[in-house]
Phi, psi and omega in degrees: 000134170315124173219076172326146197207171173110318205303151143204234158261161194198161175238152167330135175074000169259212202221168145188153184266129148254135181213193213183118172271129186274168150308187191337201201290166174282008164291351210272322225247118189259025186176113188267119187213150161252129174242167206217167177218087161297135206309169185023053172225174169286162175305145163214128147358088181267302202211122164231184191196123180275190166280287206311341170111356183285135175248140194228160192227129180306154189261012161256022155223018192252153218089347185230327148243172187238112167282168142203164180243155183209079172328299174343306188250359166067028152230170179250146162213159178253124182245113181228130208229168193028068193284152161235162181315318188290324188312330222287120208170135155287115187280131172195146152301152141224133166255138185203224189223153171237119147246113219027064155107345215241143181280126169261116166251138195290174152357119136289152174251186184281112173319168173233110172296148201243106148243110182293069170302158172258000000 
């Protein structure tokens, strides 16, 4: 099962790493992403990653978090650095697929909560 880890409490302008193991290896999964859900909003796009490393970014994080994959050690992680109060949200992995063209997402697992004091 998909599980995200890392989330906690964090104050304005700091930083903390997420990260996230798929089921079996990250070779399987040609596109790795973290989403994020804050109470009573919809699910959203924070970050994605192909295998080749091209990477995309929601445009209220980008400057500020680093997606990456380390095939090696079979993780994804969120590097997340000058968090604000709005960052504030429940975090999930999704390993999933790009097929002709189009993004496919896998399973959700279990999230990691995020809180941004100001």
């Amino acid at each position: 099962q998909l599980q995200a880890f890392g989330g906690g409490l964090a104050q304005a302008g700091g930083s903390l790493t997420l990260s996230c193991e798929p089921s079996g290896s990250l070779y399987m999964y040609s596109l790795m992403s973290w989403y994020r859900q804050a109470p009573g909003k919809d699910r959203e796009l924070v970050a994605d990653i192909t295998t080749g490393g091209d990477t995309n970014y929601a445009d209220p994080v980008k400057g500020r978090f680093t997606i990456s994959r380390d095939n090696a050690k079979n993780m994804v992680y969120l590097q997340m650095n000058d968090l604000k109060p709005e960052d504030t949200a429940a975090y999930y992995c999704n390993a999933g697929y790009t097929v002709a063209g189009k993004n496919i997402l896998g399973p959700w697992g279990q999230g990691t909560l995020v809180t941004v004091s100001s």
